[in-house]
C-alpha positions in Angstrom: 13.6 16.7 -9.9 15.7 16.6 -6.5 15.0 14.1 -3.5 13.2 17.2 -1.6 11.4 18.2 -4.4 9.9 15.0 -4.9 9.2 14.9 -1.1 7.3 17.9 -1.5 5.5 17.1 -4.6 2.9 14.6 -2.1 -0.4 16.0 -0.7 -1.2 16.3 2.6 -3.3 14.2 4.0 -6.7 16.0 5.4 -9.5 14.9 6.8 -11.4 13.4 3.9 -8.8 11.1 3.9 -9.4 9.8 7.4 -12.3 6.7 6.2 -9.7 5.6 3.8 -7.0 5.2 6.7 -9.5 3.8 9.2 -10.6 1.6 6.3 -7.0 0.2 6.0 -5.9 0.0 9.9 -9.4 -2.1 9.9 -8.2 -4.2 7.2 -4.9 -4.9 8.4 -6.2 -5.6 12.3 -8.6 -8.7 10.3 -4.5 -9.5 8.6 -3.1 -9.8 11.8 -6.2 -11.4 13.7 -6.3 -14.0 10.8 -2.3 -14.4 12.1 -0.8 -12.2 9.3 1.4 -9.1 8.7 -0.7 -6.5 9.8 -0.8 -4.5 6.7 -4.3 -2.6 5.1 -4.9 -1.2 2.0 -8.1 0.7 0.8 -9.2 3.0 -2.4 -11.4 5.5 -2.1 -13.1 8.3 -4.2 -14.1 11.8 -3.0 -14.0 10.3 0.4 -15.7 7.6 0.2 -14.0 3.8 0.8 -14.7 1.8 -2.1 -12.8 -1.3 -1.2 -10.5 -2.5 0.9 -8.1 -5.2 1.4 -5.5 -6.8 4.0 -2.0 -8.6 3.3 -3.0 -12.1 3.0 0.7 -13.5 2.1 0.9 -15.9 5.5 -2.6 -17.2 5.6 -2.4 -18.2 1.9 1.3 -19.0 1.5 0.8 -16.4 -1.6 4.0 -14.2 -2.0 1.9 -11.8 -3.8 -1.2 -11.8 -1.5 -0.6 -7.7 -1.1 -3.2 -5.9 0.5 -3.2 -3.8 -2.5 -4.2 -6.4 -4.2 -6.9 -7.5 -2.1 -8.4 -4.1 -2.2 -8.1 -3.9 -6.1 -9.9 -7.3 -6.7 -12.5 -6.0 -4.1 -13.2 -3.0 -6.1 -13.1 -4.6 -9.0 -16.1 -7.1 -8.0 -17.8 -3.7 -7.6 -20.5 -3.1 -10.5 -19.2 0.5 -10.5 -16.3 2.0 -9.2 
């Protein structure tokens, strides 16, 4: 597969995606309030947020604080998911 077919291979975003990326630029606003890097991360299903996380890294000297992580072990508290 070339470089511009795998560019092309992605979906485009449409509007049931739009809680998911509020869901993360909320997240990473509470990163960079908490005095962070301002990154978000959030799953969702059918549209619906599930979980979300921010980039914790800085405030817990973590180097693998991701917010991806945060949003999985958030989802994963969940009783289903």
């Amino acid at each position: 597969m070339t470089h511009e077919q795998h560019q092309s291979a992605a979906p485009e975003p449409d509007s049931t995606d739009l809680p998911a990326f509020e869901a993360a630029y909320q997240a990473a606003q509470k990163g960079l309030a908490e005095g962070g890097i301002p990154i978000g991360a959030a799953l969702a299903r059918d549209g619906v947020v599930i979980a979300s996380g921010h980039n914790e890294r800085v405030q817990k000297a973590d180097p693998v604080a991701h917010g991806e992580m945060s949003a999985l072990r958030a989802a994963g508290r969940q009783r289903s998911y």
